[in-house]
C-alpha beads as a LAMMPS data file, in Angstrom:
LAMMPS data file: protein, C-alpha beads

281 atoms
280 bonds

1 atom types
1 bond types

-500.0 500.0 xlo xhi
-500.0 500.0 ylo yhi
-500.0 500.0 zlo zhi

Masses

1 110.0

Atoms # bond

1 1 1 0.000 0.000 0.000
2 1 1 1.278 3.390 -1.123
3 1 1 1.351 6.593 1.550
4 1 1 1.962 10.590 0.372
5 1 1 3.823 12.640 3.007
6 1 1 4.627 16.693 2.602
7 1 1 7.216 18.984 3.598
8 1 1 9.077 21.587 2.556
9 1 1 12.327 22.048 0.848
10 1 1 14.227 25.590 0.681
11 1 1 14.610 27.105 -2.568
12 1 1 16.039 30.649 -4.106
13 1 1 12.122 31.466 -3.731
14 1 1 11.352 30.684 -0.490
15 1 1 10.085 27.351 0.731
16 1 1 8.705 25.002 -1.383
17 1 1 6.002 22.087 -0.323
18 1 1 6.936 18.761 -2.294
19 1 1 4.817 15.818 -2.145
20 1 1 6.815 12.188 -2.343
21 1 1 4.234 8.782 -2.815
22 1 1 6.234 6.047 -0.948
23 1 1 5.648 2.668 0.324
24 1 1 7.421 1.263 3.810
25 1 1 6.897 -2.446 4.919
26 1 1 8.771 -4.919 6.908
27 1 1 11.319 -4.017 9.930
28 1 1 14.520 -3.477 10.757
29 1 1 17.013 -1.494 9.313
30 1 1 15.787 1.272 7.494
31 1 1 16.512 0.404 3.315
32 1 1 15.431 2.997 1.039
33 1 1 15.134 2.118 -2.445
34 1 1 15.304 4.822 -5.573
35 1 1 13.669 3.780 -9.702
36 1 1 15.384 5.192 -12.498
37 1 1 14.208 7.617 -14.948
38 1 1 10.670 7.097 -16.523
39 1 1 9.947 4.265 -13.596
40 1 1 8.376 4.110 -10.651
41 1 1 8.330 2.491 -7.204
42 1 1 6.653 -0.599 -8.570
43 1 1 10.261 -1.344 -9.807
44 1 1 11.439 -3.132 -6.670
45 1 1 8.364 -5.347 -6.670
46 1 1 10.688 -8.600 -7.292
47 1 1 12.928 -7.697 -4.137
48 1 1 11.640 -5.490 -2.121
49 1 1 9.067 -8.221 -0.176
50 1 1 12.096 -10.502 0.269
51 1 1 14.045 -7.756 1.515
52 1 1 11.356 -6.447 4.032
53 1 1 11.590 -10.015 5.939
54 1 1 14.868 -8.006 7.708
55 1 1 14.764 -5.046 6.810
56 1 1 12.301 -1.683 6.819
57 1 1 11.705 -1.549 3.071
58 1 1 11.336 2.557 1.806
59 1 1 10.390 2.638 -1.875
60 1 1 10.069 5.867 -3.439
61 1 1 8.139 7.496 -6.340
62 1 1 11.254 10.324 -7.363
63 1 1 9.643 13.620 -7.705
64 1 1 7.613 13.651 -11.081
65 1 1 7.488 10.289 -11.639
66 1 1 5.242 7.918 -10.491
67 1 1 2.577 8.848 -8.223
68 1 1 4.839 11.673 -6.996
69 1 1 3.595 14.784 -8.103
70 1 1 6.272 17.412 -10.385
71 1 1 8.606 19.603 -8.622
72 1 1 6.670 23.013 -7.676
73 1 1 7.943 26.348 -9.542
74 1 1 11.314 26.992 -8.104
75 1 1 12.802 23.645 -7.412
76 1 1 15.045 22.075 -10.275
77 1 1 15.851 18.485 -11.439
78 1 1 19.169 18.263 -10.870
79 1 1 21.635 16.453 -8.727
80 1 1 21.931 19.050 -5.575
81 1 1 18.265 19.769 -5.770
82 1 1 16.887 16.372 -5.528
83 1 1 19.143 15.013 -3.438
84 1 1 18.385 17.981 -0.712
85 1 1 14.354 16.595 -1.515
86 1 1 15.875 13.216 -0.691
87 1 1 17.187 13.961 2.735
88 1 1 14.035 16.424 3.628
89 1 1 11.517 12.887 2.468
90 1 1 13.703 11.046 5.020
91 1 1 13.576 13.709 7.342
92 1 1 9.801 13.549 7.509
93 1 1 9.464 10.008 7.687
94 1 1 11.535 9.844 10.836
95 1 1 14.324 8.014 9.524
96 1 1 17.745 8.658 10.113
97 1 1 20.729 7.829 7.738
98 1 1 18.790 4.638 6.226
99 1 1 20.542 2.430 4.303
100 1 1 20.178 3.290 0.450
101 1 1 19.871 1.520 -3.120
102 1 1 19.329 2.912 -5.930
103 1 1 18.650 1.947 -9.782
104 1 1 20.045 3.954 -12.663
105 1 1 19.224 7.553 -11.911
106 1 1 18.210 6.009 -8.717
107 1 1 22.100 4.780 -8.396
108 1 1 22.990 8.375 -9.024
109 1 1 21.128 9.741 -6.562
110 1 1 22.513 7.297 -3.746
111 1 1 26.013 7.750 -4.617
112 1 1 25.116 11.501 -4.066
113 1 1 23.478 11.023 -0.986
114 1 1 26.863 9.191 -0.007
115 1 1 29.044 11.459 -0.920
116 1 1 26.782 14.016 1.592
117 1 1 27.148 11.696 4.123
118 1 1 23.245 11.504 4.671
119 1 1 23.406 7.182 4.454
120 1 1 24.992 4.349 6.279
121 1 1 26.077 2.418 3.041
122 1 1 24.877 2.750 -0.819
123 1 1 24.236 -0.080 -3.517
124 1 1 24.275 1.422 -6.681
125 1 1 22.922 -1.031 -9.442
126 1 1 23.967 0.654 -12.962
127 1 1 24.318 3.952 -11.677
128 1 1 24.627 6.785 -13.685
129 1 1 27.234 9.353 -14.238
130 1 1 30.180 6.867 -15.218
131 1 1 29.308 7.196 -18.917
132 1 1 31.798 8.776 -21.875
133 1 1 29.938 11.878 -23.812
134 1 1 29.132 9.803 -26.140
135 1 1 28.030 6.954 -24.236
136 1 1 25.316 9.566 -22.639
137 1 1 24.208 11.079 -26.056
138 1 1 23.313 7.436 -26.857
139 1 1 21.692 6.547 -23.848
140 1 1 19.774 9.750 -23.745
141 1 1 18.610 8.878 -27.331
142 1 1 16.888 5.714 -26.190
143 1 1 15.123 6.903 -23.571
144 1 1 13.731 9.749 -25.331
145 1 1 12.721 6.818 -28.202
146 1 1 11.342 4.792 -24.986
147 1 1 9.432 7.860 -23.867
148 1 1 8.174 8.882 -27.576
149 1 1 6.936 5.538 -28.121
150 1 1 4.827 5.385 -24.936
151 1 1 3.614 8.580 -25.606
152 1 1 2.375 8.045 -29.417
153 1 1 0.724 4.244 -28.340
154 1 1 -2.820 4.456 -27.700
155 1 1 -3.319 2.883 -24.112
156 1 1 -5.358 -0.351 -26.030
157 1 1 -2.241 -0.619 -28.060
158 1 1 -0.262 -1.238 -25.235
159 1 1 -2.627 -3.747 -23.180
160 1 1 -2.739 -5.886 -26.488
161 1 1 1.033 -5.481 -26.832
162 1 1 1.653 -6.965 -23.230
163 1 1 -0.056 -9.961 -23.643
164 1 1 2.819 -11.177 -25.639
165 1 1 6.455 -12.116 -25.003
166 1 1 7.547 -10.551 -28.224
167 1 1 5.037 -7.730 -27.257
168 1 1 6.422 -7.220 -23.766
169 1 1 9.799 -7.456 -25.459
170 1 1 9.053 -4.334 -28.007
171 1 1 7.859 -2.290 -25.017
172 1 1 10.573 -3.172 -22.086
173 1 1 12.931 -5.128 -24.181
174 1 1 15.946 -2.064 -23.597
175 1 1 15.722 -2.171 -20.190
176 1 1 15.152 -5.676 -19.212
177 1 1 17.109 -9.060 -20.344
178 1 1 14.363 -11.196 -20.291
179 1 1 11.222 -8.978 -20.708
180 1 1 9.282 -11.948 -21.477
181 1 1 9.250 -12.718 -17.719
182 1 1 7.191 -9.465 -17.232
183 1 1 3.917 -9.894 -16.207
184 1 1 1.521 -7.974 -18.908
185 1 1 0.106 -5.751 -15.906
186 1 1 3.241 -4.953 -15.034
187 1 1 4.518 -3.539 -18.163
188 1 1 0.817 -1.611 -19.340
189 1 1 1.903 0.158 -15.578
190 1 1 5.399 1.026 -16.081
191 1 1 4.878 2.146 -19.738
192 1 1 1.911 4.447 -18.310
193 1 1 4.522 5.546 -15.568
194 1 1 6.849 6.320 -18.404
195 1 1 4.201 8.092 -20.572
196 1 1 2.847 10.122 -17.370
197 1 1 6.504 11.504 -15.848
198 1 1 6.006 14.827 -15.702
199 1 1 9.948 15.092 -14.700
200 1 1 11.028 13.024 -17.552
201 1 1 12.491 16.101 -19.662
202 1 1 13.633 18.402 -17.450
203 1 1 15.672 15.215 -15.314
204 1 1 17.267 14.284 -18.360
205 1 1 18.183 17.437 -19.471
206 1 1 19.373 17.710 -15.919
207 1 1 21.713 15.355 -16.566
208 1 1 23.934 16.316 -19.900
209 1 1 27.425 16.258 -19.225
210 1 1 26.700 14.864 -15.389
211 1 1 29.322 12.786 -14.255
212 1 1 30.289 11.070 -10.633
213 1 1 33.644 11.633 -9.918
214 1 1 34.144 11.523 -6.168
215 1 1 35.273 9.054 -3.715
216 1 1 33.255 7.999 -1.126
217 1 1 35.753 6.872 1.726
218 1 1 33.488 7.044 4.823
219 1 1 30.439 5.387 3.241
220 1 1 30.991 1.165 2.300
221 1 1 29.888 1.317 -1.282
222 1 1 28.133 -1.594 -3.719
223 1 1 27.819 -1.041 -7.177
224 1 1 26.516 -4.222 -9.637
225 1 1 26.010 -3.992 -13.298
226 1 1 24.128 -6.553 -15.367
227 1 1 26.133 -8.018 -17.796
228 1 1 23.497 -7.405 -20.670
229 1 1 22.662 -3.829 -19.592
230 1 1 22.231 -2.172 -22.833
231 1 1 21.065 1.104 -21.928
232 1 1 24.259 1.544 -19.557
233 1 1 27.261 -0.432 -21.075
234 1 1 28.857 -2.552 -18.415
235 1 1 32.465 -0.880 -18.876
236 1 1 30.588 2.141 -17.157
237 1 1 31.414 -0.260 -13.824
238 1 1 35.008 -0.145 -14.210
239 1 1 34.958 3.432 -14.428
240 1 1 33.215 3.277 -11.345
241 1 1 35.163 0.964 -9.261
242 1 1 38.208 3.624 -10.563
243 1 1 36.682 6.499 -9.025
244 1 1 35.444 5.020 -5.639
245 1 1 38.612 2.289 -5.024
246 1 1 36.830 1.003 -1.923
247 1 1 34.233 0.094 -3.659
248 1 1 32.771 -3.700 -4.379
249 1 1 32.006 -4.163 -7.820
250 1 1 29.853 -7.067 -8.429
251 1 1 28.815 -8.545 -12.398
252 1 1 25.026 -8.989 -11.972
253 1 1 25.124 -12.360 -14.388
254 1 1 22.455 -12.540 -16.710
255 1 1 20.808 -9.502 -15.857
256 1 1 19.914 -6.464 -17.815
257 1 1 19.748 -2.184 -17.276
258 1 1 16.825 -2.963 -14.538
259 1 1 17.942 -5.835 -12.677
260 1 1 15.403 -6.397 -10.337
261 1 1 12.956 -8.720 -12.676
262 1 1 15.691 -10.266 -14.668
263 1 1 17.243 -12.276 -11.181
264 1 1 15.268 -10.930 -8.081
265 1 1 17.108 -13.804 -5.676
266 1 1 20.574 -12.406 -6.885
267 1 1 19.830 -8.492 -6.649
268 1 1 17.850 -9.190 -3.147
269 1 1 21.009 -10.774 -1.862
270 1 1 23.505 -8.046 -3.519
271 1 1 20.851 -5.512 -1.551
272 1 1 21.039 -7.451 1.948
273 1 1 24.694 -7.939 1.838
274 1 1 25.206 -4.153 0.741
275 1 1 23.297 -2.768 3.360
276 1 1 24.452 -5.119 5.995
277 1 1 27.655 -3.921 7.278
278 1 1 26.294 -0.204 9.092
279 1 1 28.842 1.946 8.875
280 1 1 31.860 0.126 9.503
281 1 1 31.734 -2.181 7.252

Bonds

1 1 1 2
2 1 2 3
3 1 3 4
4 1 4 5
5 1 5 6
6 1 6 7
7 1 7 8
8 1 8 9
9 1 9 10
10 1 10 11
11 1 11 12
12 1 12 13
13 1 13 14
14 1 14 15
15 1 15 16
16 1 16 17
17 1 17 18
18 1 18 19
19 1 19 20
20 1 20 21
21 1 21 22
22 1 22 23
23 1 23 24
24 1 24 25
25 1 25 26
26 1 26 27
27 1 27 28
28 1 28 29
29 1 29 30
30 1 30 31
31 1 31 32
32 1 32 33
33 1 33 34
34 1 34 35
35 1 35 36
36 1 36 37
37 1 37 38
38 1 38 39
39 1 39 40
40 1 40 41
41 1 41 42
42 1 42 43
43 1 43 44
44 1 44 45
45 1 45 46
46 1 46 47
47 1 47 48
48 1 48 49
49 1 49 50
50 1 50 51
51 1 51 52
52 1 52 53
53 1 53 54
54 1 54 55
55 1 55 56
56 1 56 57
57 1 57 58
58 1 58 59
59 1 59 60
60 1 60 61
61 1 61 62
62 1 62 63
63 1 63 64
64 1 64 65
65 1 65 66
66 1 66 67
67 1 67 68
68 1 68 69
69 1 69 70
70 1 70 71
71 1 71 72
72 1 72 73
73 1 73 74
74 1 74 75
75 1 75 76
76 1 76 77
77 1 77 78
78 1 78 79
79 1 79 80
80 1 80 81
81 1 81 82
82 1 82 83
83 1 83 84
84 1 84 85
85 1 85 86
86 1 86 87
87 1 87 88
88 1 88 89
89 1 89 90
90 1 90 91
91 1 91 92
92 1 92 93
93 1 93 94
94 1 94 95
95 1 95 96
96 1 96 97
97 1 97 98
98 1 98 99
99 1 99 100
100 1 100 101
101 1 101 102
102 1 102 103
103 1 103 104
104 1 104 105
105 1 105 106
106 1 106 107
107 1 107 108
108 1 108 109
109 1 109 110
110 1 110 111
111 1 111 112
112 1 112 113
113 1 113 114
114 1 114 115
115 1 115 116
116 1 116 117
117 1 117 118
118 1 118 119
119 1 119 120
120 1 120 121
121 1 121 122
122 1 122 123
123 1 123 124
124 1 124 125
125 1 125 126
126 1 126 127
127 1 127 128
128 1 128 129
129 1 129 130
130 1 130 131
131 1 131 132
132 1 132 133
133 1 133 134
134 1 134 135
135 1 135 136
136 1 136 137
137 1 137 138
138 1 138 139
139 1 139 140
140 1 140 141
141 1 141 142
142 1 142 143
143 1 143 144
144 1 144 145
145 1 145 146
146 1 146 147
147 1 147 148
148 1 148 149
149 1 149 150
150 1 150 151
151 1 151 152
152 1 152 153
153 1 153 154
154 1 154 155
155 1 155 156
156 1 156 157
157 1 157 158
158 1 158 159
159 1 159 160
160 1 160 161
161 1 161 162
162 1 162 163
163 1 163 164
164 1 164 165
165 1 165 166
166 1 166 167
167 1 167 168
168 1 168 169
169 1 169 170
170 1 170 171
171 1 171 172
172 1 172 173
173 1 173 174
174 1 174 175
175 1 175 176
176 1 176 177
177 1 177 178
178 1 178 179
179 1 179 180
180 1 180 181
181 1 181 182
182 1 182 183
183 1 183 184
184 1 184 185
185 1 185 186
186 1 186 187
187 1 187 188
188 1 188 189
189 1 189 190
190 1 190 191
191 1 191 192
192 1 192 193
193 1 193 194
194 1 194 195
195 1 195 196
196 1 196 197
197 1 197 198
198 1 198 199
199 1 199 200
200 1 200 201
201 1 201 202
202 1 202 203
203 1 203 204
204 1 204 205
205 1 205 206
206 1 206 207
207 1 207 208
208 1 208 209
209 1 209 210
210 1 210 211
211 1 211 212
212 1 212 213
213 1 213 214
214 1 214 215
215 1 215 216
216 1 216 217
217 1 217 218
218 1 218 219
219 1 219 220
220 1 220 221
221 1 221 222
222 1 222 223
223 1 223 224
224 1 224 225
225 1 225 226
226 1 226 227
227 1 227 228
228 1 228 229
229 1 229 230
230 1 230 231
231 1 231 232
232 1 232 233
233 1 233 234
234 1 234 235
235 1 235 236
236 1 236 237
237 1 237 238
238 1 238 239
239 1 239 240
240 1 240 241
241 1 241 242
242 1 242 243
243 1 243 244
244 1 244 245
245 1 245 246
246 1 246 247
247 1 247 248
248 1 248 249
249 1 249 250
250 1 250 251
251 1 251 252
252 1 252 253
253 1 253 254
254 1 254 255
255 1 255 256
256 1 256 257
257 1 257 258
258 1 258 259
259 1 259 260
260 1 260 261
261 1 261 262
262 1 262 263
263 1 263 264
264 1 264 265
265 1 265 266
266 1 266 267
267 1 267 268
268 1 268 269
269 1 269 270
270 1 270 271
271 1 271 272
272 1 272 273
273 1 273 274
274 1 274 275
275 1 275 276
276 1 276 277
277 1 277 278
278 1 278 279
279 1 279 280
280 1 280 281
C-alpha cells in the first residue's frame, strides 16, 4: 500500500512544499530504495518483499514520476536539488541515515546522498554518471525513443502489446534481459509511468554532461552492473570501481539495465549484503 507525506524544501524562492508517494513495509534497518528515470516504485516489486523479511523496506516514487507529483515552480531536477528533496523525504518520515539503493538515476542519486554523508552504506545497481559523452548522447537517445513511443501508443495498443512475449519485449525489451518474464500488468503500468513523468524532460536534461567523480571513503559502497545492460554499457562499472577504489564491484550475471525482474534472488542478496555492514563495514 502506497502513503503521500509533505514537507518543505528551501529554494532561491522561499520554501517550497513537495509531495513524495512512498511505500514502507517490513522491519529493521531502514533500506530505502530509488527507480530510475521514466519508472516508478513498482520497480522493486521482485525484491523489495524478500528484503522487508529483515529489513524496513522505503520505496520511493522520485519527484515527477510515479505517483509523486512534479517539482513546484522553483525547485530544479538536478543532482543538488533532488538530493536535498531526498534527505528532507527522510527527514519527515523519521528516519535517520537509512541504508540506500538505488537503480540507474536512482544509483545516481545514492552515490550523491553518499558522498553528503546523509546514508549508512549505498548499492548502486547501474548507476549513472560513469558514462563517456558519447556513451550519454546514446543513452539519452533511447530513452527519449522509450518515452516517444509510450507517448504516441494508444493505451489499447499497449494492453494488447503486453499480452505477448515478443510484445512485452518491443515495449521493455531495452531495459530488461528477459522482458518476457514481465507480467503484462506490469509492463501496461510502467509504460503508463513512463508516458505520465512529468519530470522526464527536465531530469534528463538535468543530466547532460553529469558525471560522478568523487570518492566515497566514509560510506561502504556496492555497485553491480548486469552483464546485458544495454542502456548503460557494463564498462561504465570499471569506471566506477576507478573512481570510488573502496568500492565492491559485483557482475550482476544474466541480468539487464533494470535488474530487479531479470534475477530478483541475486539483486535481493547483492541488496542485503550491501546494506548489511552499518557503517563500519
Amino acid at each position: 500500500m502506497t502513503d503521500t507525506v509533505s514537507f518543505d524544501v528551501p529554494s532561491p524562492h522561499g520554501p517550497r512544499t513537495v509531495t513524495v508517494s512512498y511505500r514502507r513495509e517490513g522491519s529493521g534497518e531502514p533500506l530505502l530504495l530509488l527507480h530510475g528515470i521514466g519508472h516508478h516504485l513498482q520497480a522493486w516489486d521482485p525484491v523489495s518483499r524478500i528484503l522487508a523479511a529483515d529489513r524496513e523496506v522505503i520505496a520511493v516514487d522520485l519527484p515527477g514520476f510515479g505517483a509523486s507529483p512534479a517539482l513546484p515552480e522553483g525547485l530544479e531536477y538536478d543532482l543538488p536539488t533532488v538530493t536535498t528533496v531526498l534527505g528532507a523525504l527522510c527527514a519527515a518520515l523519521g528516519v535517520e541515515r537509512p541504508h540506500v539503493a538505488g537503480n540507474s538515476l536512482g544509483g545516481l542519486l545514492a552515490l550523491e546522498m553518499g558522498r553528503r554523508g546523509q546514508v549508512r552504506t549505498v548499492t548502486a545497481l547501474s548507476p549513472g554518471g560513469f558514462w563517456s559523452p558519447g556513451e550519454w548522447r546514446y543513452a539519452a537517445s533511447v530513452l527519449r525513443v522509450m518515452r516517444e513511443g509510450a507517448l504516441r501508443l494508444p493505451v489499447p495498443v499497449v494492453r494488447q502489446l503486453a499480452r505477448s512475449a515478443a510484445g512485452r519485449a518491443a515495449l521493455t525489451g531495452t531495459i530488461y534481459a528477459r522482458p518476457g518474464r514481465r507480467r503484462p500488468e506490469d509492463v501496461v503500468a510502467e509504460t503508463l509511468a513512463l508516458k505520465h513523468a512529468p519530470g522526464f524532460e527536465r531530469t534528463l536534461r538535468a543530466g547532460a554532461g553529469l558525471t560522478f567523480a568523487e570518492d566515497l571513503p566514509g560510506v561502504p559502497v556496492t555497485v553491480a552492473w548486469g552483464d546485458k545492460d544495454r542502456l548503460l554499457l557494463p564498462r561504465q562499472g570499471v569506471r566506477a570501481k576507478r573512481t570510488i577504489p573502496r568500492a565492491r564491484l559485483i557482475r550482476l550475471r544474466g541480468c539487464g539495465h533494470v535488474p530487479m525482474n531479470d534475477d530478483p534472488a541475486l539483486v535481493a542478496r547483492v541488496l542485503r549484503d550491501g546494506s548489511g555492514g552499518g557503517s563500519g563495514r
